[in-house]
N, CA, C and O atoms as a CHARMM CRD file, in Angstrom:
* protein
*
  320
    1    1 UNK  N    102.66800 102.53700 100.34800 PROA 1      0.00000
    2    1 UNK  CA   101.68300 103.40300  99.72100 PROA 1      0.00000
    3    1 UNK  C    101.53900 102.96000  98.27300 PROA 1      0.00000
    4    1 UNK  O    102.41400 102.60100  97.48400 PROA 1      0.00000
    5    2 UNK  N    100.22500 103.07100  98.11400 PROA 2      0.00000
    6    2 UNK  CA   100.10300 102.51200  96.52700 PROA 2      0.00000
    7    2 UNK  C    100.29500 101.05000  96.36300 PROA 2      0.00000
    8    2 UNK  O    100.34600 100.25900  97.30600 PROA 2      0.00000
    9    3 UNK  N    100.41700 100.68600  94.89100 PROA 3      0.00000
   10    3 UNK  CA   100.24200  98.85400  95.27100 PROA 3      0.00000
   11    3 UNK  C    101.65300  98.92700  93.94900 PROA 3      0.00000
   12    3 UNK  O    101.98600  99.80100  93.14700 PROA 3      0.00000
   13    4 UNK  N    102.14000  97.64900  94.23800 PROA 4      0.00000
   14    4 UNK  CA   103.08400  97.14100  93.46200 PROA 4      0.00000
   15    4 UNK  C    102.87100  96.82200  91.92500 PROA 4      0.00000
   16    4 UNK  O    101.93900  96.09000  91.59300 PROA 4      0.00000
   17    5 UNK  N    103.57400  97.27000  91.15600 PROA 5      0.00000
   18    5 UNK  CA   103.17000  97.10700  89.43000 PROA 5      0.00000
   19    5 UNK  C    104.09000  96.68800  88.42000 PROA 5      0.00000
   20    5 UNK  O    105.04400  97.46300  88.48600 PROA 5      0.00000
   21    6 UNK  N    104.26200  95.89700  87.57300 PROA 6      0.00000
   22    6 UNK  CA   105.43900  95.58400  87.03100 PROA 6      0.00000
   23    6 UNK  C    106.41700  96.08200  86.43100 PROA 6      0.00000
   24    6 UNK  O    106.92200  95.05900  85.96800 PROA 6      0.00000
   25    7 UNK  N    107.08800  96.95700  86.08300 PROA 7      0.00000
   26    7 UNK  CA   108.41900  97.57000  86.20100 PROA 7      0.00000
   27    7 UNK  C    108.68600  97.31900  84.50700 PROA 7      0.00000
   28    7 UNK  O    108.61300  98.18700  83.63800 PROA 7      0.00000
   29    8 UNK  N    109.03000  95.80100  84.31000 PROA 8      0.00000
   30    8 UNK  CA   109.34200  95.16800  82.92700 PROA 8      0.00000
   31    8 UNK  C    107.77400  95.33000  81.98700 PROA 8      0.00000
   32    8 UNK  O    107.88500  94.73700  80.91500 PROA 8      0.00000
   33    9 UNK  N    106.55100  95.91200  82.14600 PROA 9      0.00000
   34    9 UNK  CA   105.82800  96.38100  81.20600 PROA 9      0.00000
   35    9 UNK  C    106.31100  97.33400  80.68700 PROA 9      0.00000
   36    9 UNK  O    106.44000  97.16000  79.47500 PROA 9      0.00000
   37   10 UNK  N    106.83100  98.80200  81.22600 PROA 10     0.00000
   38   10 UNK  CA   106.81400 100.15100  81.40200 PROA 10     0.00000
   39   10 UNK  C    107.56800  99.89900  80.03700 PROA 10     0.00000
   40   10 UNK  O    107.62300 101.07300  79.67400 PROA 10     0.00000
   41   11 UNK  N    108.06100  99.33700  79.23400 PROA 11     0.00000
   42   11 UNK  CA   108.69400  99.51300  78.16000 PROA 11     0.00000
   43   11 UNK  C    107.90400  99.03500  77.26800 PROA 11     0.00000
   44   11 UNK  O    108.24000  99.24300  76.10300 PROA 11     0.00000
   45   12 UNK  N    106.95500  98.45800  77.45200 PROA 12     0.00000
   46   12 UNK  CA   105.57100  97.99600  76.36100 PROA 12     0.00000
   47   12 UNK  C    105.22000  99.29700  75.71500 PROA 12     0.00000
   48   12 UNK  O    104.93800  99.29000  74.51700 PROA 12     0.00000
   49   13 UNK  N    105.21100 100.48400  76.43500 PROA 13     0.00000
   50   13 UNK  CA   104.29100 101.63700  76.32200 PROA 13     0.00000
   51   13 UNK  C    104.79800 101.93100  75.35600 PROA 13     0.00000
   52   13 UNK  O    105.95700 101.54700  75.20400 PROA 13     0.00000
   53   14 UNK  N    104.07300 102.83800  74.15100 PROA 14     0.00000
   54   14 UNK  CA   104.14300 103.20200  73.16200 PROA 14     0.00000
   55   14 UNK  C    103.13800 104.64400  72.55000 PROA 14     0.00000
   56   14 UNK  O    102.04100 104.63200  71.99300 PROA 14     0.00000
   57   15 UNK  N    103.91300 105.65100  72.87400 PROA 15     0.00000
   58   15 UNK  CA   103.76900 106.75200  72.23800 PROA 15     0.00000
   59   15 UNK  C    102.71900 106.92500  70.96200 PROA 15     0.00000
   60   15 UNK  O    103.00300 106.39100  69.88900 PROA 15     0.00000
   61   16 UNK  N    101.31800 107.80300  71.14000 PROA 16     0.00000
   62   16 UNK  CA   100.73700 107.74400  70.10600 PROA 16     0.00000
   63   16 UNK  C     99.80800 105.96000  69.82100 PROA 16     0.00000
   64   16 UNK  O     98.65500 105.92600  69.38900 PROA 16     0.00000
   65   17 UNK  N    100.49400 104.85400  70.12000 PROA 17     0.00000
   66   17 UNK  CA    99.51300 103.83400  70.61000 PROA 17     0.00000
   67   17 UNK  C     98.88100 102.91200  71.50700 PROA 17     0.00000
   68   17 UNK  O     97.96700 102.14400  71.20900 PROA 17     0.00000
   69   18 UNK  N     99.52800 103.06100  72.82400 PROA 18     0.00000
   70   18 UNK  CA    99.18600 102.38400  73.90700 PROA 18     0.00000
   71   18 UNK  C     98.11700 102.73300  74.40400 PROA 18     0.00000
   72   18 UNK  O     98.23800 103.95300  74.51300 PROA 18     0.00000
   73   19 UNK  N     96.87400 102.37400  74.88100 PROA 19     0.00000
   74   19 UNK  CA    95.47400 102.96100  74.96900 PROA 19     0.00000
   75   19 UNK  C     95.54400 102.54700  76.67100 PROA 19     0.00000
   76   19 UNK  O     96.29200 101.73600  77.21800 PROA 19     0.00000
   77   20 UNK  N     94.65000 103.27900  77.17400 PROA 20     0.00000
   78   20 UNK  CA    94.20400 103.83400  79.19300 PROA 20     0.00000
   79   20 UNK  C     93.56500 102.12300  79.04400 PROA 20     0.00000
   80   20 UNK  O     94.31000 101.50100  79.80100 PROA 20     0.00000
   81   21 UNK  N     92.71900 101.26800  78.53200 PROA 21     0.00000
   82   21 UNK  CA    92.60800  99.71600  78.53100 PROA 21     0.00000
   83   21 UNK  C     93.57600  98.93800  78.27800 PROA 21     0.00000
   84   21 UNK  O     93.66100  97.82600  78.79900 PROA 21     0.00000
   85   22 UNK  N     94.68700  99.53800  77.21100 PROA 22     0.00000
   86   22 UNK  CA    95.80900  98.67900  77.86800 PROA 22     0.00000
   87   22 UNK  C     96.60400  98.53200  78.72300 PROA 22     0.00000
   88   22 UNK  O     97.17700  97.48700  79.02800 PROA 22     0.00000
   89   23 UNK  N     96.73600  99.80500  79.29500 PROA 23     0.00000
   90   23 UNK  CA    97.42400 100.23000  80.68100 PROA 23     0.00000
   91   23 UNK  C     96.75700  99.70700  81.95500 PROA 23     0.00000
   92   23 UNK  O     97.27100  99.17600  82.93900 PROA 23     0.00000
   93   24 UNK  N     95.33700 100.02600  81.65400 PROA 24     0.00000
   94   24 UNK  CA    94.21600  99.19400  83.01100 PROA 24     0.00000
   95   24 UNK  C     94.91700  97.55900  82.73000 PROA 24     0.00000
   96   24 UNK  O     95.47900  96.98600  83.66300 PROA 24     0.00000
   97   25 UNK  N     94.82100  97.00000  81.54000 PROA 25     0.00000
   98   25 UNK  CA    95.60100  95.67400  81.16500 PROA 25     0.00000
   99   25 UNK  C     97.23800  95.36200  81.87000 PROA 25     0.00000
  100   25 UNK  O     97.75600  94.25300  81.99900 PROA 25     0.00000
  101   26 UNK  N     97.62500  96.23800  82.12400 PROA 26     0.00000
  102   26 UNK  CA    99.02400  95.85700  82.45400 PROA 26     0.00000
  103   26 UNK  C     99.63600  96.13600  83.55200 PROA 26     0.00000
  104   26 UNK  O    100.65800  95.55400  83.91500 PROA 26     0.00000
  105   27 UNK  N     98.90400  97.31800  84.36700 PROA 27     0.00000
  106   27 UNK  CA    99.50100  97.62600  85.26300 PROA 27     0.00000
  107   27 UNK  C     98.23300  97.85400  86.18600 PROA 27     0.00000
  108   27 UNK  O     98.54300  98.17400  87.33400 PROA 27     0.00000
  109   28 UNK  N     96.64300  97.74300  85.89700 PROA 28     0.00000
  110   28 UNK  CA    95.83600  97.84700  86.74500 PROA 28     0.00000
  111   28 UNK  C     95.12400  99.30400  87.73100 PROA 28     0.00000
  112   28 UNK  O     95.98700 100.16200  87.91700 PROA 28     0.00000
  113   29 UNK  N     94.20400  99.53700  88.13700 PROA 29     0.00000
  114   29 UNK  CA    93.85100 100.85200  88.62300 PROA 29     0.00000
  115   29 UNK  C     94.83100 101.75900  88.55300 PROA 29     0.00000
  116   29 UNK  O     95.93200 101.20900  88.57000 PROA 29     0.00000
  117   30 UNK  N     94.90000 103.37500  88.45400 PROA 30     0.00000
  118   30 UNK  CA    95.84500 103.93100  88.63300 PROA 30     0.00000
  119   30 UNK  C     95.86600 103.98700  90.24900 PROA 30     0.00000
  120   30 UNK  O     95.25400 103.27400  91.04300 PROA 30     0.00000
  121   31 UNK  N     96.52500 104.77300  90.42700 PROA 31     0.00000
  122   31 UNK  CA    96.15400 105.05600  92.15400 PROA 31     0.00000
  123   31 UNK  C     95.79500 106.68000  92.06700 PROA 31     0.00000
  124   31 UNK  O     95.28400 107.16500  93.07700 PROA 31     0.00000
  125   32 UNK  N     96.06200 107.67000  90.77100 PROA 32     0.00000
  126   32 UNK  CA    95.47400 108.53500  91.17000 PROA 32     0.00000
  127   32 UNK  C     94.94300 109.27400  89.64300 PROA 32     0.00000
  128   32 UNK  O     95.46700 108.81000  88.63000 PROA 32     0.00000
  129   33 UNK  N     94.26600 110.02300  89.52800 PROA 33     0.00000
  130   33 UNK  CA    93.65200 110.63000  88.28600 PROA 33     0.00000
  131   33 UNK  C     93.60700 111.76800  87.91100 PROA 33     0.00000
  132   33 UNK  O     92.61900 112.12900  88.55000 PROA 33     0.00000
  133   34 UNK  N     94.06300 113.04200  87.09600 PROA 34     0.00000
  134   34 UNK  CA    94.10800 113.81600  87.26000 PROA 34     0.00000
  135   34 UNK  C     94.26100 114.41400  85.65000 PROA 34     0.00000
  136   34 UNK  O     94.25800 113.80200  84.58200 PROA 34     0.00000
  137   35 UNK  N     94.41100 116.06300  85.99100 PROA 35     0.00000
  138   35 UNK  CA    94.82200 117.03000  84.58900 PROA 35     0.00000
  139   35 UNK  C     95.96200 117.47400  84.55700 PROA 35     0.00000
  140   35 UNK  O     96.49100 117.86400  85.59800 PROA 35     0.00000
  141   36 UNK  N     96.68000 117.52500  83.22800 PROA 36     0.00000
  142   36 UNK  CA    97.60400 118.26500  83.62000 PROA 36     0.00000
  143   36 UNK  C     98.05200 118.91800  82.88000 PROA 36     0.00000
  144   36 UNK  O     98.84200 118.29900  82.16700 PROA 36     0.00000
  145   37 UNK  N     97.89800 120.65900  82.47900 PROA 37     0.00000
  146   37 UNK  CA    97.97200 121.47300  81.43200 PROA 37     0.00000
  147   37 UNK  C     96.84900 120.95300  80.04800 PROA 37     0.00000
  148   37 UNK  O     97.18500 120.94300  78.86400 PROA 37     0.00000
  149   38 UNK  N     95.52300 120.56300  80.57300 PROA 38     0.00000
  150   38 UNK  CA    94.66200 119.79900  80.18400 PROA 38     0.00000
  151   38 UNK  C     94.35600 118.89200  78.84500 PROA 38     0.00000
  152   38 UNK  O     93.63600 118.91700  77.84700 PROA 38     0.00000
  153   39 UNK  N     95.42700 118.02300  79.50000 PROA 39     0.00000
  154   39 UNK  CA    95.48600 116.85000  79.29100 PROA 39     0.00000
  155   39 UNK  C     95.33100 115.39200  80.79900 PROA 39     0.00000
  156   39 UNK  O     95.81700 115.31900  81.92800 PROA 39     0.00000
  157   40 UNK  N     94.43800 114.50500  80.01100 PROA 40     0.00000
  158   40 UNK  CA    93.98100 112.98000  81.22400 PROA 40     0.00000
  159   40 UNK  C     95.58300 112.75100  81.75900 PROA 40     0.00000
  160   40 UNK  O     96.49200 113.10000  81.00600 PROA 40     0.00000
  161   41 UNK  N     95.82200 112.29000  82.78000 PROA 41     0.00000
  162   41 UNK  CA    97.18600 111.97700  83.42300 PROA 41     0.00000
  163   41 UNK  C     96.90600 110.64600  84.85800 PROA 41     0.00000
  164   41 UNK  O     96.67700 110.73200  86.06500 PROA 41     0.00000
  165   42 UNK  N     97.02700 109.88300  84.20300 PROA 42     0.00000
  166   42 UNK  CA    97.27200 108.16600  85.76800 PROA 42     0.00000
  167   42 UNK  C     98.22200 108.37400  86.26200 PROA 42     0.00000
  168   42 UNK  O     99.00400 108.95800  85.51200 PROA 42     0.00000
  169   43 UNK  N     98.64800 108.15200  87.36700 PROA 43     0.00000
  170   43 UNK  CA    99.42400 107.78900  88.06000 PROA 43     0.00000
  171   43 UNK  C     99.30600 106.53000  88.88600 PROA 43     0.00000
  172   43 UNK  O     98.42900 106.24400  89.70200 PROA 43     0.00000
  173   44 UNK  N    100.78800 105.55600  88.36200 PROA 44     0.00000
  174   44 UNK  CA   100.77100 104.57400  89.65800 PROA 44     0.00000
  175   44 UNK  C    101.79800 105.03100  90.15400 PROA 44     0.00000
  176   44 UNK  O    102.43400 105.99900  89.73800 PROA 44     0.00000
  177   45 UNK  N    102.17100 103.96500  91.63700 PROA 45     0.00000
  178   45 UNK  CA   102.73500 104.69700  92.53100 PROA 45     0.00000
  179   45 UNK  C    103.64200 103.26400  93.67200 PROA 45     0.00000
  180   45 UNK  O    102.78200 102.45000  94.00900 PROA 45     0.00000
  181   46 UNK  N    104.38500 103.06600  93.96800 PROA 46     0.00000
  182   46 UNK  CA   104.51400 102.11300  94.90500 PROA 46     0.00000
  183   46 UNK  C    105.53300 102.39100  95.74600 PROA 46     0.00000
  184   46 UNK  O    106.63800 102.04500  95.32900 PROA 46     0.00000
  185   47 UNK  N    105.49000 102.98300  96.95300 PROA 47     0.00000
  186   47 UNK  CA   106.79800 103.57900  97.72200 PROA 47     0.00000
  187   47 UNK  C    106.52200 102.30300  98.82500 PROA 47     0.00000
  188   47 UNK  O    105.46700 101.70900  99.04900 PROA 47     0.00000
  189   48 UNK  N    107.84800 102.11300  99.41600 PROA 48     0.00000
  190   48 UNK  CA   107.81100 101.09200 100.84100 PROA 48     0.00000
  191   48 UNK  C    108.85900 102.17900 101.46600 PROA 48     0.00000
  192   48 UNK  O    109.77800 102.78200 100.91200 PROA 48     0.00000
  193   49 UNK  N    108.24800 102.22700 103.24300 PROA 49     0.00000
  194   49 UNK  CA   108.87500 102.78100 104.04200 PROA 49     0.00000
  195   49 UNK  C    109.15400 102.09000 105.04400 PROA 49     0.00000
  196   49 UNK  O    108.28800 101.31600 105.45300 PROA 49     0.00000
  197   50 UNK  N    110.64000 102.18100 105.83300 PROA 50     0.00000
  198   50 UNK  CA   111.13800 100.99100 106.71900 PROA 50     0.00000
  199   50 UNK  C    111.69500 101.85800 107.57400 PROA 50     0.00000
  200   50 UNK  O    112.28000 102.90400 107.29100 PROA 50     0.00000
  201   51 UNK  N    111.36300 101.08300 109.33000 PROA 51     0.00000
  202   51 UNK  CA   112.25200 101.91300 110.28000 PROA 51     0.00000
  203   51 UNK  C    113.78800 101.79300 109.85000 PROA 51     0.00000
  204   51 UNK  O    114.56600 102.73500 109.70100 PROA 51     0.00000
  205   52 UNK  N    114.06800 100.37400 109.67600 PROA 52     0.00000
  206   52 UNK  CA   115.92500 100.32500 109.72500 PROA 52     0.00000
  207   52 UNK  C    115.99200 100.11500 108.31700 PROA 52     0.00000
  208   52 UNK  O    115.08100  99.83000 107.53900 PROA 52     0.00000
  209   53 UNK  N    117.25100 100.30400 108.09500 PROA 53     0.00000
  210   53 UNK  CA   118.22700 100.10000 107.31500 PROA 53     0.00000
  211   53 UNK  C    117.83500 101.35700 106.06500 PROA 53     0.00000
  212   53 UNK  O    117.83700 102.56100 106.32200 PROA 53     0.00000
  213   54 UNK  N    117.50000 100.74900 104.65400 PROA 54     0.00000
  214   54 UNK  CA   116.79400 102.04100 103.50800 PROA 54     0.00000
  215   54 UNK  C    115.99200 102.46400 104.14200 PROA 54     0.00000
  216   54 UNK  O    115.42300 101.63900 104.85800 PROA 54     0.00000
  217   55 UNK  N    115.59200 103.69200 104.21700 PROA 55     0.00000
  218   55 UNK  CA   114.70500 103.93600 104.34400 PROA 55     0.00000
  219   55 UNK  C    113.18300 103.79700 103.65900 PROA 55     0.00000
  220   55 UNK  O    112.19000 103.10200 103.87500 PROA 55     0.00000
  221   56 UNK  N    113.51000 104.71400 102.83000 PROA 56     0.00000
  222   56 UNK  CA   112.79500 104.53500 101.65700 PROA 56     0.00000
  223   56 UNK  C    112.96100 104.37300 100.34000 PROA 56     0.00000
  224   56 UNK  O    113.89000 104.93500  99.76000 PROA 56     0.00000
  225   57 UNK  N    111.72700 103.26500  99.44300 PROA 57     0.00000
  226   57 UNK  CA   112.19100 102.56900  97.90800 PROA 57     0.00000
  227   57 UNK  C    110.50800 103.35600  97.22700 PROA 57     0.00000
  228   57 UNK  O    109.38100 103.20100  97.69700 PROA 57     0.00000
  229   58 UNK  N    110.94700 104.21600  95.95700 PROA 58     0.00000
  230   58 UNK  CA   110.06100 104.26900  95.26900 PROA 58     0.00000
  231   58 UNK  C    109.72800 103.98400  94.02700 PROA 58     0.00000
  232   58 UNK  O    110.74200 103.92300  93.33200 PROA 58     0.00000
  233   59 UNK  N    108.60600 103.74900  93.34600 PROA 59     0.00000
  234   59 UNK  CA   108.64400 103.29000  92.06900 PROA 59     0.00000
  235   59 UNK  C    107.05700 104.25600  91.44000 PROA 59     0.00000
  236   59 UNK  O    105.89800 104.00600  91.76900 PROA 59     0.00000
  237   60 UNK  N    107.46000 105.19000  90.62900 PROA 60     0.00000
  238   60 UNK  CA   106.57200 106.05800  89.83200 PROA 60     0.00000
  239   60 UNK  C    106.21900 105.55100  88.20300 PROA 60     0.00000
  240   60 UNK  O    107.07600 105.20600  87.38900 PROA 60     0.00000
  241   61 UNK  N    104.82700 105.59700  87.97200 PROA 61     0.00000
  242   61 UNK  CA   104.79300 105.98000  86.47300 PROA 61     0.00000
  243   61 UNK  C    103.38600 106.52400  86.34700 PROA 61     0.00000
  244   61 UNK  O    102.37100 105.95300  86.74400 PROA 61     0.00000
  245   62 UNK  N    103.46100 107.82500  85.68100 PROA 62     0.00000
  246   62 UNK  CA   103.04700 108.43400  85.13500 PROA 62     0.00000
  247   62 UNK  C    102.74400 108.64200  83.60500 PROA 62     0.00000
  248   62 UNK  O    103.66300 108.49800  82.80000 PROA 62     0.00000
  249   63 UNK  N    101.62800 108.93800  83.23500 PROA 63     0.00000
  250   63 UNK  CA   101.35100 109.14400  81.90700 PROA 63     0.00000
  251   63 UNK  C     99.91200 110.22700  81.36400 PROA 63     0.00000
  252   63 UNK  O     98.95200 110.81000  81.86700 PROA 63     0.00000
  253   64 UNK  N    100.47800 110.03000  80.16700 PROA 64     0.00000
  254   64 UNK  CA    99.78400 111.69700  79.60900 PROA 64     0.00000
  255   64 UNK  C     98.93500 111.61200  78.87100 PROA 64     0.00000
  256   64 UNK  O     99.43200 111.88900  77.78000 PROA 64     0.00000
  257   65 UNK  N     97.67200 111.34400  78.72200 PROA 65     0.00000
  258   65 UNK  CA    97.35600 110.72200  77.27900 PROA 65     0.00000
  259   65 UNK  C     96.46600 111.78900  76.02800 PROA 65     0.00000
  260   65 UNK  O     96.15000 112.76300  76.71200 PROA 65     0.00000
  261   66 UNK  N     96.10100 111.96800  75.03000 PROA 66     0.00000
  262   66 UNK  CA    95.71700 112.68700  74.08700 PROA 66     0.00000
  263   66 UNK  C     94.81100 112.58300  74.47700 PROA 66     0.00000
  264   66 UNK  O     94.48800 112.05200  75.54000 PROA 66     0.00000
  265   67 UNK  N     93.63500 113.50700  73.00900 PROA 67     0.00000
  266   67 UNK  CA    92.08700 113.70400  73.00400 PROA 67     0.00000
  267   67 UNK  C     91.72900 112.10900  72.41200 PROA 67     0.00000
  268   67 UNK  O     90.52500 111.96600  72.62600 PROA 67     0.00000
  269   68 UNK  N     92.28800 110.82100  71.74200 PROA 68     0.00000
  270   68 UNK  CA    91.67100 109.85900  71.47000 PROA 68     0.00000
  271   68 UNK  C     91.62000 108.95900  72.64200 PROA 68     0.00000
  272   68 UNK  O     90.80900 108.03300  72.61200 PROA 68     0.00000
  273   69 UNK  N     92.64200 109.16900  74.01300 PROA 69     0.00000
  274   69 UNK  CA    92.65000 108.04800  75.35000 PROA 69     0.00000
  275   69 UNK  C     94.73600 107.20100  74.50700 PROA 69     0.00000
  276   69 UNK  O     95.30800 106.22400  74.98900 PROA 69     0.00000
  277   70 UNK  N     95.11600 107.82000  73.61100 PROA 70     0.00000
  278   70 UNK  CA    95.69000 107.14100  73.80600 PROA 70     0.00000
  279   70 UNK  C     97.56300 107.95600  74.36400 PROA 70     0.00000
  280   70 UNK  O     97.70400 109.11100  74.76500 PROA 70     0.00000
  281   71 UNK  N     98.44500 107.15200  74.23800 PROA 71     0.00000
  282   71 UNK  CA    99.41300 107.91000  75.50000 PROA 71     0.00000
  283   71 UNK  C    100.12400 108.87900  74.76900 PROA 71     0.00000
  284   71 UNK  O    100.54900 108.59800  73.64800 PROA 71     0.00000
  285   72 UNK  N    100.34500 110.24000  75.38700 PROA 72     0.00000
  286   72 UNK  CA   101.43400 111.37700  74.56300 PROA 72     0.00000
  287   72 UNK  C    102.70200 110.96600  75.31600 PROA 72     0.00000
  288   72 UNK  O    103.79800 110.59900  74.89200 PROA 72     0.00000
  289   73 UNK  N    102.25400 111.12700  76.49800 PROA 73     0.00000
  290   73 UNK  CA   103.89000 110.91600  77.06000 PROA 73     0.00000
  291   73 UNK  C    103.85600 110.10000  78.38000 PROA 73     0.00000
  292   73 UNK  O    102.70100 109.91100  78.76000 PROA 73     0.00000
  293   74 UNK  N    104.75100 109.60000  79.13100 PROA 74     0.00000
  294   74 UNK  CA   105.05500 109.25300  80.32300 PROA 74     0.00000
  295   74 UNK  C    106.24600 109.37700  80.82000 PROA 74     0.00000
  296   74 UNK  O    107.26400 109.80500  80.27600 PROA 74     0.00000
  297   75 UNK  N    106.07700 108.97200  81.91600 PROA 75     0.00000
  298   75 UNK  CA   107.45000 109.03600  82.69200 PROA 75     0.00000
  299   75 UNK  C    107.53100 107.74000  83.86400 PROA 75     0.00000
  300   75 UNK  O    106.57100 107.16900  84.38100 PROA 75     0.00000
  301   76 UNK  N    108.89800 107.50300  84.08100 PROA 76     0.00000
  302   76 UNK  CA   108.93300 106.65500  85.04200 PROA 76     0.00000
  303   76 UNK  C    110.55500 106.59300  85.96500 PROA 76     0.00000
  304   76 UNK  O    111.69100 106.38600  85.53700 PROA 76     0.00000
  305   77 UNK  N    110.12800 106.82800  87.15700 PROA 77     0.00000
  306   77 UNK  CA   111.40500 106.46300  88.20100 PROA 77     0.00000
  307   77 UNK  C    111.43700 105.38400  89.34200 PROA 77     0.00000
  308   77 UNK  O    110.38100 105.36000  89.97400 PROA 77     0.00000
  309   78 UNK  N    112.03300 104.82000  89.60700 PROA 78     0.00000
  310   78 UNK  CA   112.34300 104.32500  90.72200 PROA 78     0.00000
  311   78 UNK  C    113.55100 104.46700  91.13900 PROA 78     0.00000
  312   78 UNK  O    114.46200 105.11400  90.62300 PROA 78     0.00000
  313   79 UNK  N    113.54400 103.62100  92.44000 PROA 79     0.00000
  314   79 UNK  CA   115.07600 103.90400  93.26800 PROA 79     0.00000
  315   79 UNK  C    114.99000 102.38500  93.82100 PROA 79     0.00000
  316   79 UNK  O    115.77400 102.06300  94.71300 PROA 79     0.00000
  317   80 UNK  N    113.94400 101.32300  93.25600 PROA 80     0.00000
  318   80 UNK  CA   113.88300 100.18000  94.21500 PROA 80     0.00000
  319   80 UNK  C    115.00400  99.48800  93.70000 PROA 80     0.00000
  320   80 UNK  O    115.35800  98.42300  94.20500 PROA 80     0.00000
C-alpha cells in the first residue's frame, strides 16, 4: 500500500522552512491530503504485507504545514 519513499530525506525536513515543493521534491505525491485541527497535513505511506514469515513492515510520514505552505510539524515511524 502506498509507494516507497526515502527514509534518509526525513531528516532534511526543517521546521518553519521546508516548503510542500520541497517535499513534492523529495519524497513525491503524498498518498493522502487532508486537515487537521485546520491546518494542510500529507501523508506518505508505505506498508508491505506478506503471507509468511513478518507479517507486516510499515513506514509513515506525516506533516503539518502553516498558513505560508511551509512545515509546523511532522512525524515519522517505521518498523521496516
Amino acid at each position: 500500500v502506498g509507494r516507497s519513499f526515502p527514509p534518509d530525506r526525513v531528516t532534511s525536513i526543517t521546521r518553519g522552512s521546508t516548503t510542500k515543493s520541497e517535499l513534492l521534491g523529495h519524497f513525491g505525491m503524498p498518498y493522502r491530503r487532508g486537515i487537521d485541527d485546520g491546518d494542510s497535513t500529507w501523508t506518505w505511506v508505505h506498508y508491505k504485507f506478506r503471507l509468511f514469515g513478518e507479517h507486516m513492515q510499515t513506514r509513515d510520514l506525516i506533516v503539518t504545514f502553516d498558513d505560508t505552505g511551509r512545515v509546523k510539524s511532522y512525524t515519522y515511524n517505521s518498523s521496516f
